[in-house]
C-alpha positions in Angstrom: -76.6 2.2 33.7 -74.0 3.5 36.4 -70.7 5.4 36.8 -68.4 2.5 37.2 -66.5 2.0 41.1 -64.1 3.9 41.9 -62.3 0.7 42.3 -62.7 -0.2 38.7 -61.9 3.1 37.6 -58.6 3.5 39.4 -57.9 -0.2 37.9 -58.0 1.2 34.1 -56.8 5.1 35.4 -53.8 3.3 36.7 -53.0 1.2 33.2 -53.6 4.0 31.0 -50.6 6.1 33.7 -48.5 3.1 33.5 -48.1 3.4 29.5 -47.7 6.7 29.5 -44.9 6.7 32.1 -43.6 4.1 29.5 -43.1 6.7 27.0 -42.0 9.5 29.9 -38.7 10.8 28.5 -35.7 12.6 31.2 -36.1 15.3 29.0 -39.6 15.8 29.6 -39.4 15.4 33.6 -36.4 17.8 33.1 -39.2 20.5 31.5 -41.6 19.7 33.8 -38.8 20.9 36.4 -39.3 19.4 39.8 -42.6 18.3 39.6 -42.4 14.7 39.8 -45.1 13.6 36.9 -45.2 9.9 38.0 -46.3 10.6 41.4 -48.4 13.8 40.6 -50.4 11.6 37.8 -51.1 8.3 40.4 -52.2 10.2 43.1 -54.7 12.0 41.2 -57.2 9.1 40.7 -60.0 10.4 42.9 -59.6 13.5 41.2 -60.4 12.6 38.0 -63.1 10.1 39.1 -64.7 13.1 40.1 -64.6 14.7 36.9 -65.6 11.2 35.0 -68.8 11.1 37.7 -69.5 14.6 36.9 -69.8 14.0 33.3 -71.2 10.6 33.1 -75.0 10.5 31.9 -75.1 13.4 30.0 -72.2 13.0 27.5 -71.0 11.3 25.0 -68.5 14.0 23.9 -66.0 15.1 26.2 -63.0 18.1 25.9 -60.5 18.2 28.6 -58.4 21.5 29.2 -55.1 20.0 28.8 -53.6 19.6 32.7 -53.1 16.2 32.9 -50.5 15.5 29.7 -53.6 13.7 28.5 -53.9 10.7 30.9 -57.7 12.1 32.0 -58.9 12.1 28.5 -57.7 8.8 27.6 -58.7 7.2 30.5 -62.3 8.9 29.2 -61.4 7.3 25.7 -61.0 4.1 27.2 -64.7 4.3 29.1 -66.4 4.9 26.1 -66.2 8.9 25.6 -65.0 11.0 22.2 -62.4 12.5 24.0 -60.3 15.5 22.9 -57.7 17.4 25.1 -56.3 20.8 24.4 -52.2 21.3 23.6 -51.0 24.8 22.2 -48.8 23.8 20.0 -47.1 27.0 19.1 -45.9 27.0 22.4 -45.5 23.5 23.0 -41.7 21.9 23.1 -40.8 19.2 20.7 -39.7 17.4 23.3 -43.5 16.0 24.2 -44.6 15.0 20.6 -43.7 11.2 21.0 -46.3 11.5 24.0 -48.9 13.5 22.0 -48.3 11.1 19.0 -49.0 8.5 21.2 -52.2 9.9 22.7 -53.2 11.2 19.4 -52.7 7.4 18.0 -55.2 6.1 20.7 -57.6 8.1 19.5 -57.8 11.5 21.7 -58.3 14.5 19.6 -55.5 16.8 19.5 -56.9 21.0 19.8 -54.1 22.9 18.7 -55.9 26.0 21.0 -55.1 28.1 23.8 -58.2 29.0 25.9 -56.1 31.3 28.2 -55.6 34.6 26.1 -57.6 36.0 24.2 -58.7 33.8 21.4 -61.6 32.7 19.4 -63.2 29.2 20.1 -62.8 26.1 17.6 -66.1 25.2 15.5 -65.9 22.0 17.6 -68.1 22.0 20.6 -68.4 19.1 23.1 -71.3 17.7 25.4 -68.7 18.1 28.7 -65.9 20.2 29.3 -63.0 19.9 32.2 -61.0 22.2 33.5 -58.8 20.0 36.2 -56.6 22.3 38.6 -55.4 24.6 35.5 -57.2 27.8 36.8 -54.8 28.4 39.6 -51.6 29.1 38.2 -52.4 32.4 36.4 -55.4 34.2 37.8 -54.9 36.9 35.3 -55.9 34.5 33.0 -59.7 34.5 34.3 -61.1 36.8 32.3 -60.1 34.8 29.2 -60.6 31.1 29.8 -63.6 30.7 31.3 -65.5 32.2 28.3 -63.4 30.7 25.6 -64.1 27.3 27.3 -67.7 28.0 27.3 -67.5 28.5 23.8 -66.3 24.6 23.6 -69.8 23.8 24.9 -72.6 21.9 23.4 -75.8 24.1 23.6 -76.7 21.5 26.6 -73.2 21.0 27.8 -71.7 20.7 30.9 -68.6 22.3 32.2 -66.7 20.7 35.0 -64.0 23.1 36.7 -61.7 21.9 39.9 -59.1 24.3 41.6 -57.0 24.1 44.9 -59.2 24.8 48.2 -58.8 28.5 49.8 -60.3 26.7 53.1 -58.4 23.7 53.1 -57.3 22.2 56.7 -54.5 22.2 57.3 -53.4 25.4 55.8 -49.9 25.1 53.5 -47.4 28.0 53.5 -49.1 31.1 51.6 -48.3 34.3 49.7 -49.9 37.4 50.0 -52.7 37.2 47.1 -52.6 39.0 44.8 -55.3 42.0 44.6 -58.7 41.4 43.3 -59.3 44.4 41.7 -55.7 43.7 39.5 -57.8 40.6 38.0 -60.9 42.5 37.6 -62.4 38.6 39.0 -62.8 36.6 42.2 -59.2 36.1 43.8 -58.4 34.6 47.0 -54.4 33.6 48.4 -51.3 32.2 46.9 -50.2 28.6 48.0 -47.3 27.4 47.3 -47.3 29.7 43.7 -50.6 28.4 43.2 -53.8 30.1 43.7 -56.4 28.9 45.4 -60.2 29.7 45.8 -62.9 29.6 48.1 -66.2 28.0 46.8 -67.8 31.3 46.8 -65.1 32.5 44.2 -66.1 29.6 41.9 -70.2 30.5 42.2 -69.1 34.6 41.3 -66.9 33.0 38.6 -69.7 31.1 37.1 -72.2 33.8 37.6 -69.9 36.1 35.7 -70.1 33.9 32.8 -73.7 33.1 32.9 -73.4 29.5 34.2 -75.9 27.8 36.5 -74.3 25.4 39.4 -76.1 21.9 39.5 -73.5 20.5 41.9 -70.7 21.2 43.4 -68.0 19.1 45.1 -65.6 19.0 48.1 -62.8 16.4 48.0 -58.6 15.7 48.2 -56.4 15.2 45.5 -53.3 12.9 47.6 -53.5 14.0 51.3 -55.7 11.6 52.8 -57.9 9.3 50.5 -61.2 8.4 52.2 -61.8 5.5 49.7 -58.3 4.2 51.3 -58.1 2.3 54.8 -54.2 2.4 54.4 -54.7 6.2 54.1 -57.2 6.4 56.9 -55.1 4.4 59.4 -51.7 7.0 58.0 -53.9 10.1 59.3 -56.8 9.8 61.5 -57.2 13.1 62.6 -57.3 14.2 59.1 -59.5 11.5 57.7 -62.1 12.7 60.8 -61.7 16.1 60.0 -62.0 15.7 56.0 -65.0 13.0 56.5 -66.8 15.5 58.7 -66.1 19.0 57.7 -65.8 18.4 54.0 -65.6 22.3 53.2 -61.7 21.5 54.5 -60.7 19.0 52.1 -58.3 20.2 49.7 -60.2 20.4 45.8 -63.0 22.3 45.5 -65.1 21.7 42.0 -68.5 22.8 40.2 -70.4 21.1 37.4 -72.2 23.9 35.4 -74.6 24.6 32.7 -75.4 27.5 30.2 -78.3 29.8 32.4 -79.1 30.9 28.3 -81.9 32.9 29.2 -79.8 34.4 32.0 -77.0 35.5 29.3 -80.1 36.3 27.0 -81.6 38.9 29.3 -78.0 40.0 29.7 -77.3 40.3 26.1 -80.5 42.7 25.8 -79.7 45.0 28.8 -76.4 45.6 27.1 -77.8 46.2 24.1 -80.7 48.5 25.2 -77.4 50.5 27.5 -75.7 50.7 24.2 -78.5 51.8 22.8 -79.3 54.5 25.9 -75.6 56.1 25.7 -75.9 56.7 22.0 -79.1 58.8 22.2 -77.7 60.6 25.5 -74.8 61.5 23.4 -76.7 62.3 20.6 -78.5 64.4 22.7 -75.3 66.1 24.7 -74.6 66.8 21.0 -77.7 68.2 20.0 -77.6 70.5 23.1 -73.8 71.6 22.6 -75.0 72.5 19.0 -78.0 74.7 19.9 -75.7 76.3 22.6 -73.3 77.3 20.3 -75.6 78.4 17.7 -77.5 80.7 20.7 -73.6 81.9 21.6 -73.1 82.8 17.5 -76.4 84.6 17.4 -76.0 86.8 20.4 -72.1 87.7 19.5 
């Protein structure tokens, strides 16, 4: 069996945003603040049918880190998937629980968890995880997530992370970044209060955390659409650019697995370190005790 056509997917990505839109409240675009949700959520199609490729074939189970005010998981739902999406509700206004009822009422699992602070993992675990354009607003962050989301993974499960393009052509107004050593993890500029990485950032990311890349993926989120004629014809010299060069489109991704032996081997180096500094301060000990006991013996 095959992924479905992007076609068919946009088809049933495209109801699903239309009944959520339905429910969209003022006061919830006001929270949002100038982000205009109904446009953000039906340009991202080919977005998310990258993620749904990713993952199809190899799970059944899917968690998605909440970025999308749950229209990627539903749309999953609808496809066949145990979906679940993330929501801290601690945190979360009142003002989206109609919208989380409704999800919720569809059948998407509600997490009540935040994977970006320090935190420990829910029990459940899940045969794919996505991470859709939610690493890029907090970099200091980094150190946190990527490991808590890892613990939402199936022993065999894949993780599925997209972020903003460091390379993309043409470049939007920047920031200076901000330092790399600050985040203590790959870091490359600001645009347009977002940060964005080079795919090089995402490999040391994933290396960090003991993840093996199986693929890795090069594509636009509304610019130009290379599925669309309408959005060829708009910008040609883009659409030739992006079909050529794809390194310059603007959404980088990587689909990952565990490397367990990799975080084994890992796991015993620290341990035989730990190990190592104990006796060499046992020793340091040991030698500060017999020097003091030759000092008291010749006083």
């Amino acid at each position: 069996m095959n992924p479905i056509s992007l076609r068919n997917f946009n088809a049933i990505y495209h109801n699903v945003v239309d009944e959520m839109l339905a429910r969209w409240t003022p006061a919830m675009q006001e929270e949002a603040g100038a982000l205009d949700i109904g446009l953000y959520l039906r340009e991202a199609t080919a977005r998310f049918y990258y993620a749904y490729r990713s993952c199809f074939g190899s799970a059944r189970t899917l968690c998605d880190i909440g970025g999308s005010f749950g229209a990627f998981p539903l749309v999953m739902l609808k496809l066949g998937f145990d979906a679940a999406t993330t929501r801290t509700i601690q945190y979360s206004s009142e003002t989206f629980d109609p919208l989380f009822d409704y999800i919720a009422g569809q059948g998407v699992r509600i997490l009540d968890y935040d994977p970006f602070i320090e935190n420990t993992p829910p029990r459940d675990t899940f045969d794919a995880v996505t991470v859709l354009s939610m690493l890029d607003y907090d970099p200091y962050t980094l150190r946190y997530v990527v490991p808590n989301i890892v613990g939402l993974m199936a022993h065999d499960g894949m993780l599925y992370i997209e972020a903003p393009n460091a390379g993309v052509f043409p470049r939007r107004d920047s920031d200076p970044a901000v330092a790399a050593q600050d985040v203590g993890l790959p870091m490359s500029i600001d645009i347009a209060g977002r940060y964005a990485f080079a795919i090089d950032d995402l490999h040391e990311l994933a290396d960090i955390n003991a993840l093996t890349i199986v693929e890795q993926t090069f594509h636009n989120s509304s610019r130009v659409n290379l599925s669309d004629p309408r959005s060829l014809l708009r910008h040609p010299l883009q659409a030739l650019l992006y079909g050529v060069i794809k390194h310059r489109r603007e959404c980088i991704g990587i689909l990952c697995r565990q490397n367990h032996m990799l975080k084994m081997f890992r796991r015993t180096m620290s341990e035989k370190t730990r190990r190592r500094r104990i006796a060499d301060g046992k020793e340091r000990l040991e030698d500060e005790d017999a020097t003091m006991h030759s000092t008291a013996d010749y006083c």
